[in-house]
C-alpha positions as CSV (number, residue, x, y, z in Angstrom):
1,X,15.7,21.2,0.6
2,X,14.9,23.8,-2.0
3,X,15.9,27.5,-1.4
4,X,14.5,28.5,-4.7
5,X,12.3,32.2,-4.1
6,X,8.3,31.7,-3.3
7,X,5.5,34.5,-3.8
8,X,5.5,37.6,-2.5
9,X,4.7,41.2,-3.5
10,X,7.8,43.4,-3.4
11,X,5.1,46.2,-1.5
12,X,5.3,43.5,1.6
13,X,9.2,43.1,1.4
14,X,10.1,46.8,1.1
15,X,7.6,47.1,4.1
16,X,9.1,44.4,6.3
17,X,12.4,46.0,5.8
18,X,12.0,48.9,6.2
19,X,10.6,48.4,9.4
20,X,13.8,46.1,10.3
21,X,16.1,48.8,9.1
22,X,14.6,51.5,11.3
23,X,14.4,49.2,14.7
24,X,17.6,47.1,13.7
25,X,19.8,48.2,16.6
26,X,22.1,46.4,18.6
27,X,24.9,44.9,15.5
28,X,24.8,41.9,13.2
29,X,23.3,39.4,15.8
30,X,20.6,41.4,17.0
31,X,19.6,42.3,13.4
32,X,19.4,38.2,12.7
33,X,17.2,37.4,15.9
34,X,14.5,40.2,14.8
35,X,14.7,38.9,11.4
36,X,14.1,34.9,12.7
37,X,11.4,36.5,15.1
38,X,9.8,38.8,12.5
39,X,10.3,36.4,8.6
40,X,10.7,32.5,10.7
41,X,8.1,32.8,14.0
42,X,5.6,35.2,12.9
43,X,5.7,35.8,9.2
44,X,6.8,32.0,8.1
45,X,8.4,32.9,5.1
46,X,11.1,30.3,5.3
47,X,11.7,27.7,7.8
48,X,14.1,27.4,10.8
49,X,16.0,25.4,8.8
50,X,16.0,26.8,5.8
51,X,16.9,30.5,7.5
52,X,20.2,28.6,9.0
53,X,21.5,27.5,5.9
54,X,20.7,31.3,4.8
55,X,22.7,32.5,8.1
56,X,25.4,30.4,7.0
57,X,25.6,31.5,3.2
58,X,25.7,35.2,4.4
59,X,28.8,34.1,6.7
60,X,30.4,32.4,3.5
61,X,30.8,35.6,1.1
62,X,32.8,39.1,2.4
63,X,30.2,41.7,3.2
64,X,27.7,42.3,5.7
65,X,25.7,39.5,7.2
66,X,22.8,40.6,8.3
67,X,22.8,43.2,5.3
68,X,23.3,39.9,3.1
69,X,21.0,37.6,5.3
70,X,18.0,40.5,4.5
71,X,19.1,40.2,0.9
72,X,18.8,36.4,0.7
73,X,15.5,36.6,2.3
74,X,14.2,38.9,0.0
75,X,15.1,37.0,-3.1
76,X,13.8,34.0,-1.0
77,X,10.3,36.0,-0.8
78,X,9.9,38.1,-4.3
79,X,12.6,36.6,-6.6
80,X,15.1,38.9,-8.3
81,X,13.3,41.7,-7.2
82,X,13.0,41.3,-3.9
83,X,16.4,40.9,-3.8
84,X,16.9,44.3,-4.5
85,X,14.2,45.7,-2.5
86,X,14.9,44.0,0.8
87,X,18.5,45.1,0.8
88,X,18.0,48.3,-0.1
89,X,14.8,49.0,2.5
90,X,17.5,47.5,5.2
91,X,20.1,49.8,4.7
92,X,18.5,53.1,3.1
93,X,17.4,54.3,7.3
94,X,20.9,53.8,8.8
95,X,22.8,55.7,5.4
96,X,20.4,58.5,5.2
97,X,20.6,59.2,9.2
98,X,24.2,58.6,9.0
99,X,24.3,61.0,6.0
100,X,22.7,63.8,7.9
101,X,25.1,63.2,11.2
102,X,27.9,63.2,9.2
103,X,26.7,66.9,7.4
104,X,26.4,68.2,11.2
105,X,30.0,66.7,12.0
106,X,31.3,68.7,9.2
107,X,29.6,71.4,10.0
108,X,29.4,71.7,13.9
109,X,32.1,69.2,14.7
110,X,35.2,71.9,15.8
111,X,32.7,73.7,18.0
112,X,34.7,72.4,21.6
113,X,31.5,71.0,23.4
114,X,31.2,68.5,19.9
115,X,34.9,67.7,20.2
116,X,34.5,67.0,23.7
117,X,31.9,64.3,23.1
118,X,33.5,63.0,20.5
119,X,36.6,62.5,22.8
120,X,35.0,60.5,25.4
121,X,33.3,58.2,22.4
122,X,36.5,57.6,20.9
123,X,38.0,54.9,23.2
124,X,34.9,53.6,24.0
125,X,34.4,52.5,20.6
126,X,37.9,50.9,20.7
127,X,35.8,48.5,24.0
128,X,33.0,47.9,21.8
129,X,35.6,46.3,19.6
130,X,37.4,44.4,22.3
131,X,33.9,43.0,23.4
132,X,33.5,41.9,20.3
133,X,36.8,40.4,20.3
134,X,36.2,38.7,23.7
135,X,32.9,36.7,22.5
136,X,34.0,35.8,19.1
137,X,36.8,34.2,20.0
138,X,35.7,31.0,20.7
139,X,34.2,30.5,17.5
140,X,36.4,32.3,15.0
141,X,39.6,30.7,15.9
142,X,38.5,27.2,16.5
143,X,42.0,25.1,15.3
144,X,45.1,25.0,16.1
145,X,46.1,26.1,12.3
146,X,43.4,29.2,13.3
147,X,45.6,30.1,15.9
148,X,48.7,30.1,13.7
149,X,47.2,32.1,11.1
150,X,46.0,34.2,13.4
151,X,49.0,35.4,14.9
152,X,50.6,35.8,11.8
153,X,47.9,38.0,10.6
154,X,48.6,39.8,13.9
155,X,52.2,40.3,13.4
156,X,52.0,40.8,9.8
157,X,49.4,44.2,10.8
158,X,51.7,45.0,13.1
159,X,54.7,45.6,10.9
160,X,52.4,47.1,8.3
161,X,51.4,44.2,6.0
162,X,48.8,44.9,4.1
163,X,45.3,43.5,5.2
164,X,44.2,42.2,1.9
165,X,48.0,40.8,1.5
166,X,47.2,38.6,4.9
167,X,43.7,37.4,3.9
168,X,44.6,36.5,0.6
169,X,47.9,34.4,2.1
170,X,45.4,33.2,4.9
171,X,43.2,31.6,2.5
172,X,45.3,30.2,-0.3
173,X,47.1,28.4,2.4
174,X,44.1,27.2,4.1
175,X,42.8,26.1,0.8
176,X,46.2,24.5,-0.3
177,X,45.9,22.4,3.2
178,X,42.5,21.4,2.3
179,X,43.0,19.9,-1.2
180,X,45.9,18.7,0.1
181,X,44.0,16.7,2.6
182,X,41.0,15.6,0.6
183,X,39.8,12.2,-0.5
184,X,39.9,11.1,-4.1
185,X,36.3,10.9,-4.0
186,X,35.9,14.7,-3.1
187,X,36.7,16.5,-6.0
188,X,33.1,16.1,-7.3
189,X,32.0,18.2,-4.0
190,X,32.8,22.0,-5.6
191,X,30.9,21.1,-9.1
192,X,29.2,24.5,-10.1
193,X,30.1,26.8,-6.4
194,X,31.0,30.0,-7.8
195,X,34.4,31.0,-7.1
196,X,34.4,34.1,-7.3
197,X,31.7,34.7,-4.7
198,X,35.3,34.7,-2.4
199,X,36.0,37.8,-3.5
200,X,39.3,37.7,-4.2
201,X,40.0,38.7,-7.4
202,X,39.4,42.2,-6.2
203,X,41.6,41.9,-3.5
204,X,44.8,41.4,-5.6
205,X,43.6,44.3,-8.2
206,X,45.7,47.5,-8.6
207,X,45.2,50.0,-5.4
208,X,42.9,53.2,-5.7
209,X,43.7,56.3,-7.1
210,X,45.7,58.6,-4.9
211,X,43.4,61.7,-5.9
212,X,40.0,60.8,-4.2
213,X,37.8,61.8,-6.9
214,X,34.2,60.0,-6.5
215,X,35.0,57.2,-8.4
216,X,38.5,56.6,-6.7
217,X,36.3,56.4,-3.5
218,X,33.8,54.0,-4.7
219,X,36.4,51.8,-6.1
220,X,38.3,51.9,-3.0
221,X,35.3,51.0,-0.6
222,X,34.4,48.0,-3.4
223,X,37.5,46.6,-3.1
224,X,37.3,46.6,0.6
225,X,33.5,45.7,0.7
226,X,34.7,42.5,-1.7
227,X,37.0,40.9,1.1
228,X,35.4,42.4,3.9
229,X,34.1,38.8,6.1
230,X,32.6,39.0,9.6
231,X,31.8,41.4,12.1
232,X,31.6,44.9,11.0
233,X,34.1,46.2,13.3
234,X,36.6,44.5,10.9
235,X,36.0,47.9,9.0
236,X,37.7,49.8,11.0
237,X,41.0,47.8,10.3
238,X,40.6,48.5,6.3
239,X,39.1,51.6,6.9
240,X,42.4,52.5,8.4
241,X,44.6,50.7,6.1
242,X,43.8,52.9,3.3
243,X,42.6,56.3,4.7
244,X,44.8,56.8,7.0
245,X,48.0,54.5,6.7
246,X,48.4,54.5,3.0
247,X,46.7,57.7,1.8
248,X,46.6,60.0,4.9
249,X,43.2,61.5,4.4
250,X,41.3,60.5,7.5
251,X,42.3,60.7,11.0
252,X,42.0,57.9,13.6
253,X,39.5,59.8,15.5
254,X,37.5,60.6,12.5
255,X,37.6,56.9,11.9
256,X,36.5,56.0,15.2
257,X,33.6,58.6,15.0
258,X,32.7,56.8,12.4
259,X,32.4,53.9,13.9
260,X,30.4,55.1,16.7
261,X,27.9,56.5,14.5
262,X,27.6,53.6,12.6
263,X,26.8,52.0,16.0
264,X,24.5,53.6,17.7
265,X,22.6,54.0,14.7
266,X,19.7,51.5,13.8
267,X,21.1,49.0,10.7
268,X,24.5,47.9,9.7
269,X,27.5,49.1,11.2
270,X,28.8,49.1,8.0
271,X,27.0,52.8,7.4
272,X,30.2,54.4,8.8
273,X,31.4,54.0,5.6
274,X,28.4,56.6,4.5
275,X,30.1,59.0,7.0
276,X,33.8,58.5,6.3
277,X,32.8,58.8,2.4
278,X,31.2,62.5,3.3
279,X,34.2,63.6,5.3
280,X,36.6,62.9,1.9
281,X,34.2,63.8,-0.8
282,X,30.9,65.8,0.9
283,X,27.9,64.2,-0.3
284,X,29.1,63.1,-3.6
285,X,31.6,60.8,-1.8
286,X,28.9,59.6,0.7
287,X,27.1,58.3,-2.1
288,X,30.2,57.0,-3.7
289,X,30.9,55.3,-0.8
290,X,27.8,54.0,0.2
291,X,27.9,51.9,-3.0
292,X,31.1,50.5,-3.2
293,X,30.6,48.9,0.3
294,X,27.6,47.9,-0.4
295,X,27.4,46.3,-3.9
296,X,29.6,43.2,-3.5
297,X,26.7,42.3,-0.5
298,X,24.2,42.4,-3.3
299,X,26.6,41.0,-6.2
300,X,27.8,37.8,-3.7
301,X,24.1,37.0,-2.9
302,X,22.9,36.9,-6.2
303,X,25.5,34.7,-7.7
304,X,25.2,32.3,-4.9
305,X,21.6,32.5,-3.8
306,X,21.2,29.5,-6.2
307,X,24.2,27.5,-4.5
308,X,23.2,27.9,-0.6
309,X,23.4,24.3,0.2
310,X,25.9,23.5,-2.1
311,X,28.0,26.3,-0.2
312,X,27.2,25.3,3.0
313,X,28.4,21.5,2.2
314,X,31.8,22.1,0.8
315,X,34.5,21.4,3.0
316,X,36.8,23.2,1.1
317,X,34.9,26.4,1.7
318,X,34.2,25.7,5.1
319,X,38.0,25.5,5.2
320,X,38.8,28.7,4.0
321,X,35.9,30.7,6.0
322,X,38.0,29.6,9.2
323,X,40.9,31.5,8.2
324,X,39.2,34.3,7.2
325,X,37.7,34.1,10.6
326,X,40.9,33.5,12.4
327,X,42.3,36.4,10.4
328,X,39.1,38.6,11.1
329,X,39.9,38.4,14.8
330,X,43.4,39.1,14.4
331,X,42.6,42.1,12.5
332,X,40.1,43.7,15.3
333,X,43.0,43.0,17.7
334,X,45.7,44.7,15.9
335,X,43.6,47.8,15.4
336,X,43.1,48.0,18.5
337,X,46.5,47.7,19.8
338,X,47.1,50.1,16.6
339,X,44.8,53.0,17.7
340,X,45.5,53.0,21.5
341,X,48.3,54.1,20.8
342,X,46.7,57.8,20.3
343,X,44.9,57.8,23.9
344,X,48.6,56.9,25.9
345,X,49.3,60.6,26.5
346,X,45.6,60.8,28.3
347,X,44.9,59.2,31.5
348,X,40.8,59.5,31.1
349,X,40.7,57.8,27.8
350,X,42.9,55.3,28.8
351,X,40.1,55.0,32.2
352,X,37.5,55.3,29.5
353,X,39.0,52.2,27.8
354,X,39.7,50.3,30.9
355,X,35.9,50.8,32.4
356,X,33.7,50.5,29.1
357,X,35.5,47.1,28.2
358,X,35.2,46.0,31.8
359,X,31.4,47.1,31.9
360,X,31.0,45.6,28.0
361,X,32.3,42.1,29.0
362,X,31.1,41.2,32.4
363,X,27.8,42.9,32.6
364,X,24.5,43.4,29.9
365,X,25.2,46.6,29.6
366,X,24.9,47.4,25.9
367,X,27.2,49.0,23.2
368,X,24.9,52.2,23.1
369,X,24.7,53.3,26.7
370,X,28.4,52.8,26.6
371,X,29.2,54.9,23.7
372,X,26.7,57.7,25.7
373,X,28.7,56.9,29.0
374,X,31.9,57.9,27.5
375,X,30.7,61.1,25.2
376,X,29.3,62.4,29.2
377,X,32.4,61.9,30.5
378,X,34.4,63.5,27.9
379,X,32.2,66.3,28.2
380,X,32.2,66.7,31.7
381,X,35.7,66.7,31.8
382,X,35.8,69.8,28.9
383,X,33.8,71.6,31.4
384,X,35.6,70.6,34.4
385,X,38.8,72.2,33.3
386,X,37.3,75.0,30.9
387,X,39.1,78.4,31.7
388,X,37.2,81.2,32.6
């Protein structure tokens, strides 16, 4: 099967995803389904097939998947180009409305009705995260050496190991089990994969710069965006690692508002990084920001948009992308039990967790009318118990 790029003016990607980026609500899986709807069923730019083994190359490199999957197809469409185009018309909506929210946070975001809102959001993102906990669990942690290394990852967050520390370990020693475990016909399989496309090596470079000048903040959000796998609620965990455990910059709350923005807004979650770069640099550091998380997406593509099946086939890599997804889920989980800490004082947010995960996990109710139902109930309860 060839996964080499066909015709295609760049006009017609930049229009398709553009379109994608401004409806694209709903996280990572809903973005795939409307691309498979809009590029497989109606479009026929690739086929079913073809757009798995796209699905599963995205899954293979750190970054955003359906940032990466829109990526892929555009290279798939218009070549080199198009590479560019159709990951930069996906994301360009979601950064420049996040951008303007996160002016009006600054700006508005101490007046006590905004703080109020923001309050009953809070803990209801921490739900949205637990959901996304409860349904991937299945599939991330699939082995009983995914289980191990998963609660080691969750101790080792615990007791303040450092996340790129634990992903590093995760996979070396799923990697080391591998090649341990392979035939003597299978070292042949890896022939030409690239490496680096792990992103690793930027995971074990020095840390940032303690002064968050633009380019500290860029480099800090490229090394996260380099080892940065699965569901973009994994952000939160490095988000908090460095800005708020390491550096002290950011707040928890600021990071979970954050979060919610980058949720309820069309496009990848991974746009809260647009608004946590405003709140430590203004717009310079929004922009910063924006591109450090961003760039290893488009960097990981293009070295192994040649190399999909290849990718797809190596057992070795398969290896190692189950304990980075063993390791994802233990990350999410430790946050959370990190973070809730900060709501124990306060009965309603500790109600507002309880309810929004129960409603999140046994009914359809989705991550948006949540993230409303909680910002309601904080601000009832401001004016509830306002003094005169």
């Amino acid at each position: 099967m060839s996964l080499g790029s066909s015709h295609g003016s760049l006009a017609e990607v930049a229009a398709v995803f553009t379109r994608l980026g401004v409806i694209a609500f709903g996280g990572p899986a809903a973005h795939i389904a409307a691309m498979e709807d809009e590029l497989v069923a109606k479009r026929a730019w690739v086929t079913r097939d073809e757009f798995a083994d796209l699905v599963g190359a995205a899954n293979l490199i750190p970054g955003p998947n359906s940032t990466e999957l829109a990526i892929h197809l555009g290279y798939k469409r218009a070549g080199w180009p198009g590479l560019v185009v159709a990951g930069a018309c996906f994301i360009v909506p979601a950064v420049a409305l996040v951008w303007g929210i996160a002016w009006g946070y600054v700006r508005y975001g101490t007046r006590v009705e905004v703080q109020a809102l923001l309050q009953g959001m809070q803990p209801a993102v921490l739900a949205v995260v637990l959901q996304a906990i409860w349904r991937l669990k299945g599939s991330l942690v699939r082995t009983r050496a995914g289980i191990v290394l998963a609660a080691l990852a969750f101790a080792g967050l615990l007791m303040g190991v450092s996340e790129l520390t634990l992903l590093v370990a995760a996979v070396g020693a799923s990697l080391l089990w591998a090649l341990a475990e392979r035939d003597p016909d299978s070292s042949t399989r890896l022939t030409g994969v690239p490496w680096a496309a792990l992103g690793l090596l930027p995971a074990a470079g020095a840390a940032s710069a303690p002064l968050l000048s633009n380019p500290a903040i860029f480099l800090s959000f490229a090394r996260i965006g380099s080892v940065l796998f699965g569901s973009g609620y994994v952000l939160l965990t490095f988000l908090r690692g460095e800005f708020v455990a390491r550096l002290g910059v950011l707040t928890e709350a600021q990071l979970l508002d954050a979060i919610a923005v980058g949720q309820v807004t069309p496009g990848p979650v991974f746009s809260a990084a647009t608004f946590a770069g405003y709140l430590l640099g203004g717009h310079g550091g929004a922009a910063a920001a924006t591109a450090g998380i961003f760039l290893p997406a488009f960097l990981g593509v293009a070295v192994t948009a040649p190399f999909v099946v290849r990718l797809r086939r190596s057992p070795v890599l398969s290896r190692a992308l189950d304990a980075v997804n063993a390791v994802t889920l233990a990350f999410m989980a430790g946050v959370v039990l990190l973070m809730v800490r900060g709501f124990a004082p306060s009965a309603l947010s500790l109600a507002i967790l309880g309810v929004a995960s129960l409603l999140l996990i046994r009914t359809t109710i989705g991550a948006g009318w949540v993230l409303a139902g909680g910002a309601v109930v904080g601000l009832a309860r401001s004016l509830v118990f306002a003094t005169p």
